[in-house]
C-alpha positions in Angstrom: 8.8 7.7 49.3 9.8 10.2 46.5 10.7 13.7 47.7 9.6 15.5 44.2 7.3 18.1 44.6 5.7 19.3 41.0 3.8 22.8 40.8 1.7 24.2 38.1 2.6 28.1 37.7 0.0 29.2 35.4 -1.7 31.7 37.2 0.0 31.5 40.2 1.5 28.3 41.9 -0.2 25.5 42.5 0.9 21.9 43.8 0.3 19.0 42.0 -0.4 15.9 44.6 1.5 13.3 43.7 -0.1 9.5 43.9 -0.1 5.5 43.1 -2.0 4.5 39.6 -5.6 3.0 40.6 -4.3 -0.3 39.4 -0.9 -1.9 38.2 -2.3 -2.2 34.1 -2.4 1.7 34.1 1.0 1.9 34.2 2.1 -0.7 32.8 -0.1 0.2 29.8 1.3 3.5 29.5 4.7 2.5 29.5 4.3 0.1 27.1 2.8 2.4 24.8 5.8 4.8 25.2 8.1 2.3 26.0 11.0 4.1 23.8 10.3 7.5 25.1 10.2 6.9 28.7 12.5 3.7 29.1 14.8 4.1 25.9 13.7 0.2 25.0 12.2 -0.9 21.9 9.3 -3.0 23.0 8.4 -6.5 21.8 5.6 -8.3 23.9 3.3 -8.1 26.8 2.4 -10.6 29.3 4.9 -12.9 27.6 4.2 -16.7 28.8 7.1 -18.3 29.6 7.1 -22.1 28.9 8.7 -24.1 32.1 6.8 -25.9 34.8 6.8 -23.5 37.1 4.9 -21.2 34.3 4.6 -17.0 34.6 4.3 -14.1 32.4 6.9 -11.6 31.9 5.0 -8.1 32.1 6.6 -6.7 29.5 9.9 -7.6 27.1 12.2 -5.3 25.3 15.7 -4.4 23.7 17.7 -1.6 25.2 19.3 1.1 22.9 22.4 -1.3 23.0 20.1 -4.2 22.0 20.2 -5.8 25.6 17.4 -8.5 26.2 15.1 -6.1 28.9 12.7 -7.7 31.1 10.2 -5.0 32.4 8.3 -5.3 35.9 5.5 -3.8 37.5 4.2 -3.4 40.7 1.6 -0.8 42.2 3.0 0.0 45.2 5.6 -1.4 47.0 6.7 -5.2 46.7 9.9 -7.0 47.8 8.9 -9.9 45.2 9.2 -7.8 42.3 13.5 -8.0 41.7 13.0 -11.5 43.0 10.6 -12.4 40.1 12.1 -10.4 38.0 15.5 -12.2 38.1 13.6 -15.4 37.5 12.7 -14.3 34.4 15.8 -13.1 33.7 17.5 -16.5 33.9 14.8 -17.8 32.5 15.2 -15.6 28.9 19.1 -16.9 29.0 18.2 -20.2 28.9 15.8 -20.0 26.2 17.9 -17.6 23.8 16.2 -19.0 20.4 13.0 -17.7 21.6 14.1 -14.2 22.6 15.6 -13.9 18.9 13.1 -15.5 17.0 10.5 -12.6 18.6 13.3 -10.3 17.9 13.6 -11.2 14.1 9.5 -11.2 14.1 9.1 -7.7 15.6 12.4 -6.1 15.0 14.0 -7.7 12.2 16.9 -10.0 11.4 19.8 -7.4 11.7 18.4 -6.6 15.5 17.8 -10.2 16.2 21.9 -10.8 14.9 22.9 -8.3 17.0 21.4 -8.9 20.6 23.5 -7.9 23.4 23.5 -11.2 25.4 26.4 -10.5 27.9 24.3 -7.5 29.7 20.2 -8.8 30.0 18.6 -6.2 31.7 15.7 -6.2 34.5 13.8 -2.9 34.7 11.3 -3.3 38.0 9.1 -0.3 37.9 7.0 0.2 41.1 5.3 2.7 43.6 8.4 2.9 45.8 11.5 0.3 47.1 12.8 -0.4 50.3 16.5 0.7 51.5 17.2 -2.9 52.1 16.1 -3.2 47.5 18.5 -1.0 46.7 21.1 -2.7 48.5 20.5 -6.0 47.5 20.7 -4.8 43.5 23.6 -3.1 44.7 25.2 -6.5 45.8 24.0 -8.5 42.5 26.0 -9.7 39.2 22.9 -8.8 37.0 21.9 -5.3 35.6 18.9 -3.8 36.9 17.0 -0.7 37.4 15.0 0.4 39.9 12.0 3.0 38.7 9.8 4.7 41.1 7.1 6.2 39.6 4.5 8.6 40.7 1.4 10.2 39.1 0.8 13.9 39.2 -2.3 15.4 38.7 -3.9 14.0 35.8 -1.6 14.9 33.2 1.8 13.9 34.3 3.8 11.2 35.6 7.3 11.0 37.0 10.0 8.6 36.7 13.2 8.2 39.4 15.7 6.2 39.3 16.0 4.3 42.7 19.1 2.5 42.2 20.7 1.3 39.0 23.7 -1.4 38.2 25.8 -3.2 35.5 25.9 -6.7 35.5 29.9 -7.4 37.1 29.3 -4.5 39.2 31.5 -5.8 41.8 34.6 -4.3 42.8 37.0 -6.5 41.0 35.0 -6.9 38.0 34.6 -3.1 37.8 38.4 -2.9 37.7 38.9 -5.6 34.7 35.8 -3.8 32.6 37.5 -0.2 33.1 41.3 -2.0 31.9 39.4 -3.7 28.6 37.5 -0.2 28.2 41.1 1.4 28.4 43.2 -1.3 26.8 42.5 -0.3 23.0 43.2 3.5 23.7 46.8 2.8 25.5 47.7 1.5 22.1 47.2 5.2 20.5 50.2 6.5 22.8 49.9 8.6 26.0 48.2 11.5 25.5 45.3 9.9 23.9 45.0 7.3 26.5 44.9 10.1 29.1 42.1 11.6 27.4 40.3 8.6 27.3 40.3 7.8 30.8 39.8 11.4 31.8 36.2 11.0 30.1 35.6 7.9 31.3 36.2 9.3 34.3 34.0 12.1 34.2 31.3 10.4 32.2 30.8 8.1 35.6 31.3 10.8 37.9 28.3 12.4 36.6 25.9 10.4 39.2 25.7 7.5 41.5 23.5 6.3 38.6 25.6 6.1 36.1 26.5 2.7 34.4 28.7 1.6 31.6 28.1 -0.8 28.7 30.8 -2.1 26.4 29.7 -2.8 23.0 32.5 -3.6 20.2 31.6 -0.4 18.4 31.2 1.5 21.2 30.9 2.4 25.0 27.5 3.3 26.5 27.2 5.8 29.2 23.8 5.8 30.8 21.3 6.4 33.4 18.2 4.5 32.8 18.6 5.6 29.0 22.6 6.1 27.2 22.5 9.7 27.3 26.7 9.1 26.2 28.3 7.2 23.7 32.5 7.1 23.4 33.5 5.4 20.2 37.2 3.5 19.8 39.7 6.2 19.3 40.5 7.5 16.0 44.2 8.5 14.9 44.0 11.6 16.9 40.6 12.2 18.2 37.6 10.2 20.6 33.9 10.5 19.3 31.5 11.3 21.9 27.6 11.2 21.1 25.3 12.5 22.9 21.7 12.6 23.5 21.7 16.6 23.9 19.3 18.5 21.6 21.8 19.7 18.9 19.1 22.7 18.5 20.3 24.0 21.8 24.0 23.8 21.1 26.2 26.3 19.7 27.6 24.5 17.2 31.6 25.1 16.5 33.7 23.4 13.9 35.8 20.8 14.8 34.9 20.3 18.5 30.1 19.7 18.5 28.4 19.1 15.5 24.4 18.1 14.5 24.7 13.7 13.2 21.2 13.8 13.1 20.5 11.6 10.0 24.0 10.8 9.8 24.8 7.2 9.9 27.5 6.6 13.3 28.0 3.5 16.0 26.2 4.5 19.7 23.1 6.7 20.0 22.4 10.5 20.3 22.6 12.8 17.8 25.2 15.5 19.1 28.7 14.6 18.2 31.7 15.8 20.1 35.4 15.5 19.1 37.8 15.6 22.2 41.6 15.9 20.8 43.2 17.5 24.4 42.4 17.7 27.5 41.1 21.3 26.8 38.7 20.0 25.0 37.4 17.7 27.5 36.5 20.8 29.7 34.8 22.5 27.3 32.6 19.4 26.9 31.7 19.3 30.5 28.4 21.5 30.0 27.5 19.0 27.4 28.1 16.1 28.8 26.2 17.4 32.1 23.3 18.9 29.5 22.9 15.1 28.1 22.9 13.5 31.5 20.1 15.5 32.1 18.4 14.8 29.9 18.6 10.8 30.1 
């Protein structure tokens, strides 16, 4: 059970109760109307059939901001069947990869459909609440999924948490080989640079319990349920960080954060900060904590 408490504090405080949708549609429906807002997904299809034997819809289908395949599930309350069927459908998707990218290409266009991220499908199981023993067991699996509570506030507001969230590879040993091939590219640049590059990556992750890591070849993805940080390949004497902090709130200084909004860059947000030395890295801590927050 979430421990959020909401209050309304015009004209005084008053508590908003929090409470389940009357039926699983209404949030699915919402969702899938904001899909991009709330989930940072692009969405493609509902109650997508899925043609084996066995048969089944997949509630809803997506691409993540790092064009991972996303498999979205929904349940009212609580149900331990939910990661269960969601991972069916998951293996399900990777088998039938022409059929993922051809509804791609029809909703999205070519370029998305060429660049789908098939090494990291995600599962995003969205649901009234999730038992100890679910966060566990994602904790323990190869596959990247997301667990969402959600709660309805009043009538005009609803909340999502993050239960428990993991990379595919999360385990121990995997971990270790992702951070090296993360790192690998940066050692070539020398020492300082490499130092810098781990000290991010470092603090980046240390951010939450939350946070994840996705390696694309133009960039590295930093993010809760949505990227809320993007580290680009180092140049000759500088790392590009994007961010999804409001540049509008920023106090923008040349040479260290500056506004990309319209700007053309690899990774998402529109806040781009140059990290040369280590001082630079603590001066970006604010911002770094300022876009986590706002993931």
């Amino acid at each position: 059970m979430s421990g959020l408490r909401l209050f309304s504090t015009n004209g005084g405080v008053t508590e908003a109760a929090p409470r389940l949708a009357e039926v699983e549609a209404d949030v699915q429906d919402l969702i899938e109307a904001h899909m991009e807002t709330m989930l940072g997904v692009r969405f493609l299809a509902s109650e997508y059939v899925i043609d084996c034997a066995a048969g089944g819809r997949i509630d809803s289908l997506g691409l993540d901001e790092n064009n991972a395949p996303t498999a979205i599930e929904y349940k009212r309350g609580t149900d331990a069947s939910v990661i269960h069927q969601g991972l069916y459908y998951i293996a399900w998707l990777m088998d039938h990869k022409d059929a993922f990218r051809n509804l791609v290409r029809d909703r999205l266009g070519a370029t998305a459909a060429s660049q789908i991220l098939w090494s990291a499908p995600r599962l995003i199981c969205v649901a009234g609440d999730f038992t100890r023993y679910d966060a566990h067991a994602v904790r323990e699996h190869w596959r990247s999924i997301d667990l969402v509570r959600y709660r309805y506030f009043g009538n005009d507001h609803i909340g999502l948490e993050t239960v428990a969230s993991v990379t595919g590879q999360s385990v121990a040993g995997k971990r270790a080989r992702r951070r090296a091939a993360v790192l690998r590219p940066v050692r070539k640049q020398g020492g300082a640079l490499a130092d810098l590059a781990e000290a991010a990556d470092e603090a980046l992750l240390g951010l939450g319990d939350g946070v994840t890591r996705v390696q694309r070849k133009q960039y590295t993805a930093y993010q809760r349920l949505r990227n809320f940080a993007c580290v680009c390949p180092p140049q000759q004497t500088k790392l590009l960080v994007y961010l999804k902090a409001d540049p509008k709130g920023v106090d923008l200084v040349p040479g260290f954060p500056r506004d990309v909004t319209g700007l053309g860059h690899h990774g998402t947000g529109d806040l781009e900060v140059q990290l040369r030395t280590e001082r630079d890295l603590e001066r970006a801590q604010d911002l770094f904590r300022l876009s986590y927050a706002a993931a």
